[in-house]
C-alpha positions in Angstrom: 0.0 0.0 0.0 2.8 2.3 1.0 4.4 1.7 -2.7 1.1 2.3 -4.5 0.7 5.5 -2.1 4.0 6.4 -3.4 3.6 6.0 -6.9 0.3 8.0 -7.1 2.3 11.1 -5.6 5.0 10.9 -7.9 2.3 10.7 -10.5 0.5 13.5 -9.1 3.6 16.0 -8.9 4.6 15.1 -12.5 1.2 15.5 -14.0 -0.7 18.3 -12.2 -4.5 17.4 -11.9 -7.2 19.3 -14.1 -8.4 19.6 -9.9 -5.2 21.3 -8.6 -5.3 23.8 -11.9 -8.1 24.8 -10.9 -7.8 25.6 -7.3 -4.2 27.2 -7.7 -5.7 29.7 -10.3 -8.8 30.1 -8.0 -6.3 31.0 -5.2 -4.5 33.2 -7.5 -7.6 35.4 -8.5 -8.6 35.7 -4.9 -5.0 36.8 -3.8 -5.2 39.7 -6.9 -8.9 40.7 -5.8 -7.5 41.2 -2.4 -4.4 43.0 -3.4 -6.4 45.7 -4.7 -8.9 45.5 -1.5 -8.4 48.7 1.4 -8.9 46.1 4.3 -6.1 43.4 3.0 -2.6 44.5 3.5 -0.9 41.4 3.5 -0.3 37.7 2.7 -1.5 37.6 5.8 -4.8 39.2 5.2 -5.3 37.2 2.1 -4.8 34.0 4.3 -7.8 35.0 6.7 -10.1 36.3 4.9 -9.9 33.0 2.3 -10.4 31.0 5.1 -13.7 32.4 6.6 -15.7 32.1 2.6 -13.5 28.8 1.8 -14.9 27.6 5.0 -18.3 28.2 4.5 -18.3 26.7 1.4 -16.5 23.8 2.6 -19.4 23.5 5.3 -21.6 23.4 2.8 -20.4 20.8 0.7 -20.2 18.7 3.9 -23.9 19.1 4.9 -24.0 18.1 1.5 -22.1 15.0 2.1 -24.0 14.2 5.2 -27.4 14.9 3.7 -26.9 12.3 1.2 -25.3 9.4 3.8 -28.7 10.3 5.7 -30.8 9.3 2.7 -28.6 6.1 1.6 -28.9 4.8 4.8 -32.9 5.3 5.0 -32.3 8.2 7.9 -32.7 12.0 8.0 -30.4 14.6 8.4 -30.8 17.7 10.1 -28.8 20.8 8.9 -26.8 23.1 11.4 -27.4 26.3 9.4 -30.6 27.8 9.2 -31.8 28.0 5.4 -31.3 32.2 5.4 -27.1 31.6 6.6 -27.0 28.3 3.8 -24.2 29.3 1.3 -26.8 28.5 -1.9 -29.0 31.3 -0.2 -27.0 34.3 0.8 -23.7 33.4 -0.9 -24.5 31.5 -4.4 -28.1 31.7 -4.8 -29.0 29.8 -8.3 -31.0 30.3 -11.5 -32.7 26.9 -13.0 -30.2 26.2 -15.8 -27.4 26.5 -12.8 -26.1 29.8 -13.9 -25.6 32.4 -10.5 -29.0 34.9 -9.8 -28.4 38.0 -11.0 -30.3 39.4 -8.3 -27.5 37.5 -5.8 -26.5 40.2 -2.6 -23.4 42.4 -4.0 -21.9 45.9 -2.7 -22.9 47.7 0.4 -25.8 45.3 0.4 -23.9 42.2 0.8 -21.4 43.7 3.1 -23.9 45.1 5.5 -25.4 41.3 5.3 -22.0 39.5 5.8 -21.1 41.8 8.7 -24.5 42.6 10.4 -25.9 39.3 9.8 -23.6 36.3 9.0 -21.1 36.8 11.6 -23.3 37.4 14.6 -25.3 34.6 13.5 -22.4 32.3 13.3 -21.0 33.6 17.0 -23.3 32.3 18.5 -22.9 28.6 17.9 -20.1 28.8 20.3 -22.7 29.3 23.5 -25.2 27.4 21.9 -23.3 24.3 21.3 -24.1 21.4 23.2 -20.2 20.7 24.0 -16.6 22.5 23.0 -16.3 18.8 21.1 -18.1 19.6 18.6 -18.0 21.6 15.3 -20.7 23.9 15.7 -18.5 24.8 19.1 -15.7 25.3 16.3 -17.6 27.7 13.9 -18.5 29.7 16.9 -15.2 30.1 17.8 -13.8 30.6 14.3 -16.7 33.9 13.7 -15.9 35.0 17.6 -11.9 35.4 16.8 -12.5 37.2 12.8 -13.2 39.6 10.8 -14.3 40.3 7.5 -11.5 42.6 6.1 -12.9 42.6 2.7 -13.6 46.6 2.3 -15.8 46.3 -1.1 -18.5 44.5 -1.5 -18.1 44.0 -5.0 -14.9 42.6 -4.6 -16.1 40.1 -1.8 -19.2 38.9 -4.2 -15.9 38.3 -6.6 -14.0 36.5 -4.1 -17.4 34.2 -3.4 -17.8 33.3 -6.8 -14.3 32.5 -7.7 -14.7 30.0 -3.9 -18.1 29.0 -5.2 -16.5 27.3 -8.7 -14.7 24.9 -6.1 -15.9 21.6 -5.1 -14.7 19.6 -2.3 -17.4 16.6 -2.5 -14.4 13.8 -3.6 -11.6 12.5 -2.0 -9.4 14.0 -4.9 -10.9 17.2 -4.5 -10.5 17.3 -0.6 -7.0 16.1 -0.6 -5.9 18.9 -3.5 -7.8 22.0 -1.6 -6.2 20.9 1.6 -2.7 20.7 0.5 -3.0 24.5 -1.3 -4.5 25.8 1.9 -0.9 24.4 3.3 0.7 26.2 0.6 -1.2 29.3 1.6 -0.3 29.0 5.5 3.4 28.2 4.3 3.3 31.8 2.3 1.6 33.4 5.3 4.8 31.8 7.7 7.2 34.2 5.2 5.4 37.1 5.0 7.5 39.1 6.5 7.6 37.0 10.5 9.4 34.3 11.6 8.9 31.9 9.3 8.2 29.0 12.3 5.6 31.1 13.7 3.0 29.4 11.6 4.5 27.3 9.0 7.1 24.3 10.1 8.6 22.4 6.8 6.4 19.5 5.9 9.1 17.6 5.4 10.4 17.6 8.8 7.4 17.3 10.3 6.6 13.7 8.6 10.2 12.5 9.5 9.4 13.4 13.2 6.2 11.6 12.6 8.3 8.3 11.4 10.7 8.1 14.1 8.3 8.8 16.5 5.7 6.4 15.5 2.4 6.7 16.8 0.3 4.1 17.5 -4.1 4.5 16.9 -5.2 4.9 20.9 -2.1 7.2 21.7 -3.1 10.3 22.5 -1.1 13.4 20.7 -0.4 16.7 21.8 1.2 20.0 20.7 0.9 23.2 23.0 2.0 25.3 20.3 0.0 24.5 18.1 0.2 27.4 15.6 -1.6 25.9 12.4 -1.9 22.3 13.6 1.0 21.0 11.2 2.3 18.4 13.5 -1.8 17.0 13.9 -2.7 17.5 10.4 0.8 15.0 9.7 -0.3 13.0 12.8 -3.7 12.2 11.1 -2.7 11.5 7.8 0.0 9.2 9.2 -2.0 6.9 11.3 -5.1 7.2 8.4 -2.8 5.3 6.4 -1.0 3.2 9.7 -3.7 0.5 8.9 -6.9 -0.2 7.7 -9.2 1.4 9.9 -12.6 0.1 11.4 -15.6 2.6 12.9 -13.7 2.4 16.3 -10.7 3.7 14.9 -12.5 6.3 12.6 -14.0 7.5 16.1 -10.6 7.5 17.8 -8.9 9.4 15.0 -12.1 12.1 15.4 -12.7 12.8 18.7 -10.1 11.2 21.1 -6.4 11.5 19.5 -5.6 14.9 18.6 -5.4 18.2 21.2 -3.5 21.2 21.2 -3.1 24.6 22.3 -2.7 28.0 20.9 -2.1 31.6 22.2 -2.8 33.6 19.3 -5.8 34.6 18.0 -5.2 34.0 13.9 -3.1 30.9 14.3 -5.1 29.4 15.8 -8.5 30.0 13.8 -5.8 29.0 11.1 -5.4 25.9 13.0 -8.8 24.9 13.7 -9.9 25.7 9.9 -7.0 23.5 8.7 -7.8 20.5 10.6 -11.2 20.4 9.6 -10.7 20.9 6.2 -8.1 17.7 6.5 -10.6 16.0 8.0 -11.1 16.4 11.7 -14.4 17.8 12.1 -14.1 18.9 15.9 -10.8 19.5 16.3 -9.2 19.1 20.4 -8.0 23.0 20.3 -8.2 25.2 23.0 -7.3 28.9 22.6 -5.5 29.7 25.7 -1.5 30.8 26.6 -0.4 27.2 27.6 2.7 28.7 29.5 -0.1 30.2 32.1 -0.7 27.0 33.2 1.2 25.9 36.7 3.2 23.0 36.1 2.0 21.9 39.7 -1.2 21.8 38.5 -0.6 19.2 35.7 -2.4 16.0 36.7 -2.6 12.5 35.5 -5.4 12.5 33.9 -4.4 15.7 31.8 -1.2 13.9 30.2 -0.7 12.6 26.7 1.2 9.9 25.1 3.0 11.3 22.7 4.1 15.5 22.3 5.0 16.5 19.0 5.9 20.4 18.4 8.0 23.2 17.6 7.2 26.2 19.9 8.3 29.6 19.3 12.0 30.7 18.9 13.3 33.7 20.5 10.5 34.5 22.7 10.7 35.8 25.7 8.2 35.6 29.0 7.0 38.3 31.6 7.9 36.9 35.1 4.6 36.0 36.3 4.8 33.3 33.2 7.7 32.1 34.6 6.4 31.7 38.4 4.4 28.5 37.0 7.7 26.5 36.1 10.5 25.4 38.4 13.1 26.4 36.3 12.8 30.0 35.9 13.2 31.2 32.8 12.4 34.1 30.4 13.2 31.8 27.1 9.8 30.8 25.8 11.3 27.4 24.4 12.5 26.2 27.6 9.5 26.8 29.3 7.4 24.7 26.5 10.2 22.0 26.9 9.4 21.8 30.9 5.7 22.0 30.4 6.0 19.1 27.6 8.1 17.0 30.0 6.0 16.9 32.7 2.7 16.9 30.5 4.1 13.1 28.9 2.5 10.2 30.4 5.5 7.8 32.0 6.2 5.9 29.0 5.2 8.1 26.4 7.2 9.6 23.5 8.1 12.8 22.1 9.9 14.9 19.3 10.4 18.3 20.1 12.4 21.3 17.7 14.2 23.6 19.5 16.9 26.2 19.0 20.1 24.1 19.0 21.6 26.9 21.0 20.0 24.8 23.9 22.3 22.1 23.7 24.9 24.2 25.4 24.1 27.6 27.0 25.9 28.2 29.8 23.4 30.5 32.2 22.0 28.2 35.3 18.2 27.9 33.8 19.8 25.9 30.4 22.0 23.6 32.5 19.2 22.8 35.0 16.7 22.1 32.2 19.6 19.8 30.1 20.2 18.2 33.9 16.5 17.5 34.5 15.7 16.5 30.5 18.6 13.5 31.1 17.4 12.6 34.5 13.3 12.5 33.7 13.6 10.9 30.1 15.9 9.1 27.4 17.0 11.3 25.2 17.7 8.9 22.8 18.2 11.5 19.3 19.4 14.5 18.5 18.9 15.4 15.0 21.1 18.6 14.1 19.5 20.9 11.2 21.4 22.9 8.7 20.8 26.8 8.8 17.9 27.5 6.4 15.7 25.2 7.7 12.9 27.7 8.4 12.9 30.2 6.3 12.8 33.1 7.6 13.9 32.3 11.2 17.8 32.9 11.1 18.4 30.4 13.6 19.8 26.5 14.0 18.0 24.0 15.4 17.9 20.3 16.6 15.3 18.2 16.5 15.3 16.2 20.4 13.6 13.0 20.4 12.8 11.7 24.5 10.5 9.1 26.0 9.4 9.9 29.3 10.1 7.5 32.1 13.8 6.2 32.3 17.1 8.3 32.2 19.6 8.9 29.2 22.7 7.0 29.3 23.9 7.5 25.8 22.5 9.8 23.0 22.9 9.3 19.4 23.1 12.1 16.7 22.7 12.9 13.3 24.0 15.9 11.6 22.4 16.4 8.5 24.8 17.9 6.1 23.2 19.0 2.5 25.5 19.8 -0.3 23.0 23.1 -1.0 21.9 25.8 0.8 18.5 25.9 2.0 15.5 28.3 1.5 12.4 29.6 0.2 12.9 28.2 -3.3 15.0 25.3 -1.9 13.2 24.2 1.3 14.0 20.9 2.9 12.8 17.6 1.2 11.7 14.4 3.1 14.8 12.7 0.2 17.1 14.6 2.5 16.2 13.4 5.7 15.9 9.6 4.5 19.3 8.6 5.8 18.4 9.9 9.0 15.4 8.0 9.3 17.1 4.6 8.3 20.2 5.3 10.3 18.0 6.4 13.3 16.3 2.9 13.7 19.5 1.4 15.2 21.6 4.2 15.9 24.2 3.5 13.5 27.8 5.4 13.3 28.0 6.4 10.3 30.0 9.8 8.7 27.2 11.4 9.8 26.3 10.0 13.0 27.8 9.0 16.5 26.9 8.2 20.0 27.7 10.2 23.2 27.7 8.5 26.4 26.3 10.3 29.1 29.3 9.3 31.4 32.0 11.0 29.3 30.1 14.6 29.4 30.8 17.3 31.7 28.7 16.3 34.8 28.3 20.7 36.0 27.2 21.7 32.7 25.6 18.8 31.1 27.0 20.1 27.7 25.7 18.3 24.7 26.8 20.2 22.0 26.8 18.5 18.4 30.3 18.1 17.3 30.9 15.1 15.1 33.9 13.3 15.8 34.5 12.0 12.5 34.9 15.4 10.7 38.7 16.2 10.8 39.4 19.3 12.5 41.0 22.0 9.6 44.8 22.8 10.3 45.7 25.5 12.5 46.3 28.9 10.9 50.4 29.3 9.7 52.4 31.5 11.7 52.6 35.0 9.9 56.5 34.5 9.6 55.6 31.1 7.0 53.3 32.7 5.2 55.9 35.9 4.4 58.4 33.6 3.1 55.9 31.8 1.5 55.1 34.7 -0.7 58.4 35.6 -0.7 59.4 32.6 -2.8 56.3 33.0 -4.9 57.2 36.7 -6.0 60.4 35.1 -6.8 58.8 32.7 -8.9 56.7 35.0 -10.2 60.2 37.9 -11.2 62.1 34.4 -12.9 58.5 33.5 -14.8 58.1 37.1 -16.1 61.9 37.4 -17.2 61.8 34.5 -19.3 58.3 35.5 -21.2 60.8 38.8 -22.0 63.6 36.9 -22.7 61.1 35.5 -25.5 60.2 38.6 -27.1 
């Protein structure tokens, strides 16, 4: 199955669907409309205010979807938007031959509508919703948190209409608007931020995935989750782990995937892009994970496995800090605490972090290293080139712990590229396949070697990544040898240049 997975992607990146077309020009018009909008300033902008119409089209396509189950199976289904809020009445109202109603809301008219109307409507599913497990919870949230940006009217009944062309009823047709609206959050990562804020490479997101291994039943969690890359990759690994019955489909749903996220667009951006990967009522919770006492954490709120990438760089007030024993104003280090003690015993985790981390000096980085070693086996270390995330200028590693037993001997991998990496060269999963091989039984390679935990500094816990096998570079000459070295060579150079006139 894996093979035949294979082969269809290669097929698909060779041969770009008549589906994919369509979409990437249909993003392309909407990203020109907006350009020209007052309220869009930004990739960023262009990002939301996609998401809020492509999601209500995409709702409607799945009450759609459900509607027609219902009827197959003999049953009937009962919509979750009133018929005034439906997209075919407010958004895409239709003539009998199929062709849009002329008379369709547009202008100030369908502004005042989208903003008077739509949006208050949709806010209140959040307090009407029967739990925070289910999507109508989700919409709710999604209209409480935006905006619509779009200035014109006219160029919002544009931006419908171009969204309205799409279809996301088929597999093919799910799969190819879901990977754009990737595309879209990776462009919204560059747009002038740190590039890891939002978007972490795909890539190295699916190899952490693979060595980490996830099992259907493990429970997954990132605290930072930004736009849910790490569950969106979780998902789609463990959809494919197996052939799935109903009890896993439910699993996989409502019971494996939970995150947090402090800001307000990521995670909308989040929620928006799990659903439309599949996860109807995604396990997010909009909240600053950091404010939560580490004390507090109890068994019942642990997870199997922690997958994430939390912010670079950041820095915390002190009041953030009181709620961790290791005080700290790095935002980083704080995460890596709260994800230590947030692992069940047992459980497994892959964690990217500034490699900086590996040896900083100040008391709160050699504490944090000690307790790391002592609470879990910090079995890899995967070393990152510079470029990684573009955007970020920094280096990082990649640490992958289980929780439960102490480290006695780590294993690294440096991966070294002959390229340098960026936004037209990003990392590929082709360059981290010797990792992943080499990974399963920590094999010393040119690339790779073992530190023992007994042969490091026992007051600093350093770990930095220094390959043995590279041969350190000469020392520098003393500047005496290299005068008589260019001594002789101007000599060389006066009996060269008086035999050439010798000649003439």
């Amino acid at each position: 199955m894996t093979q035949k997975r294979h082969i269809n992607a290669k097929i698909r990146s060779k041969f770009p669907t008549k589906i994919k077309i369509m979409f990437e020009q249909t993003f392309k018009n909407i990203d020109d409309l907006l350009h020209k909008d007052a309220g869009c300033g930004s990739e960023l902008d262009y990002v939301e205010q996609t998401s809020w119409v492509l999601f209500l089209k995409y709702l409607d396509d799945l009450e759609k979807d459900k509607n027609t189950s219902a009827l197959l199976s003999g049953n009937s289904y009962q919509t979750i938007i009133a018929p005034e809020f439906q997209w075919s009445v407010w958004a895409a109202p239709k003539l009998e031959n199929g062709k849009l109603d002329h008379d369709a809301l547009s202008g100030d008219d369908l502004s005042d509508f989208v903003n008077n109307k739509l949006f208050p409507y949709f806010k209140k599913f959040k307090a009407n919703a029967v739990s925070a497990n289910t999507i109508e919870y989700k919409i709710g949230e999604i209209f409480s948190e935006l905006k619509n940006r779009i200035q014109s009217g006219y160029n919002l009944r544009e931006v419908i209409n171009h969204i309205d062309e799409l279809r996301f009823r088929t597999h093919a047709e799910k799969h190819e608007m879901s990977h754009l609206y990737e595309s879209k959050i990776k462009n919204m990562g560059n747009a002038g931020r740190n590039g890891g804020e939002y978007y972490t490479p795909r890539a190295l997101i699916k190899t952490i995935i693979k060595v980490v291994n996830p099992k259907i039943g493990e429970t997954i969690y990132d605290g930072a989750v930004g736009s849910a890359g790490f569950l969106v990759e979780a998902f789609e690994y463990l959809k494919h782990s197996k052939k799935l019955t109903t009890t896993d489909i439910t699993t996989l749903q409502k019971n494996t995937f939970y995150g947090k996220e402090k800001k307000s667009l990521a995670y909308i951006i989040g929620i928006m892009n799990m659903i439309l990967h599949g996860v109807e009522a995604p396990n997010i919770i909009h909240t600053n994970t950091l404010a939560e006492n580490l004390s507090d954490i109890q068994e019942k709120d642990r997870y199997d496995v922690v997958l994430a990438n939390p912010p670079f760089g950041g820095k915390e007030r002190a009041e953030v800090q009181q709620n961790f024993p290791i005080k700290t104003g790095e935002t980083a280090s704080l995460f890596l605490q709260h994800f230590i003690k947030i692992l069940r015993a047992g459980g497994k985790a892959g964690v990217v972090i500034k490699n900086t981390f590996l040896s900083n000096t100040d008391n709160a980085s050699i504490a944090l290293r000690k307790e790391l070693l002592s609470a879990c086996n910090l079995h890899t270390v995967l070393d990152l080139p510079a470029g990684t995330f573009t955007g970020a200028g920094v280096k990082t590693v990649v640490l992958f712990f289980d929780k439960g037993m102490s480290t006695k001997k780590v294993w690294f991998y440096s991966l070294n590229l002959e390229r340098n990496l960026g936004k037209t060269n990003p990392l590929n999963e082709k360059d981290l396949s010797e990792f992943v091989e080499l990974q399963k039984t920590h094999a010393i390679s040119e690339n790779s070697w073992s530190l023992d935990l007994k042969n490091i500094d026992q007051t600093t816990y350093d770990l930095s990544a220094k390959n043995p096998n590279i041969t350190e570079e000469k020392a520098l000459r003393e500047p005496n040898e290299i005068l008589k070295a260019m001594a002789k060579l101007d000599k060389e150079n006066e009996e060269i240049l008086a035999t050439i006139k010798g000649l003439l």
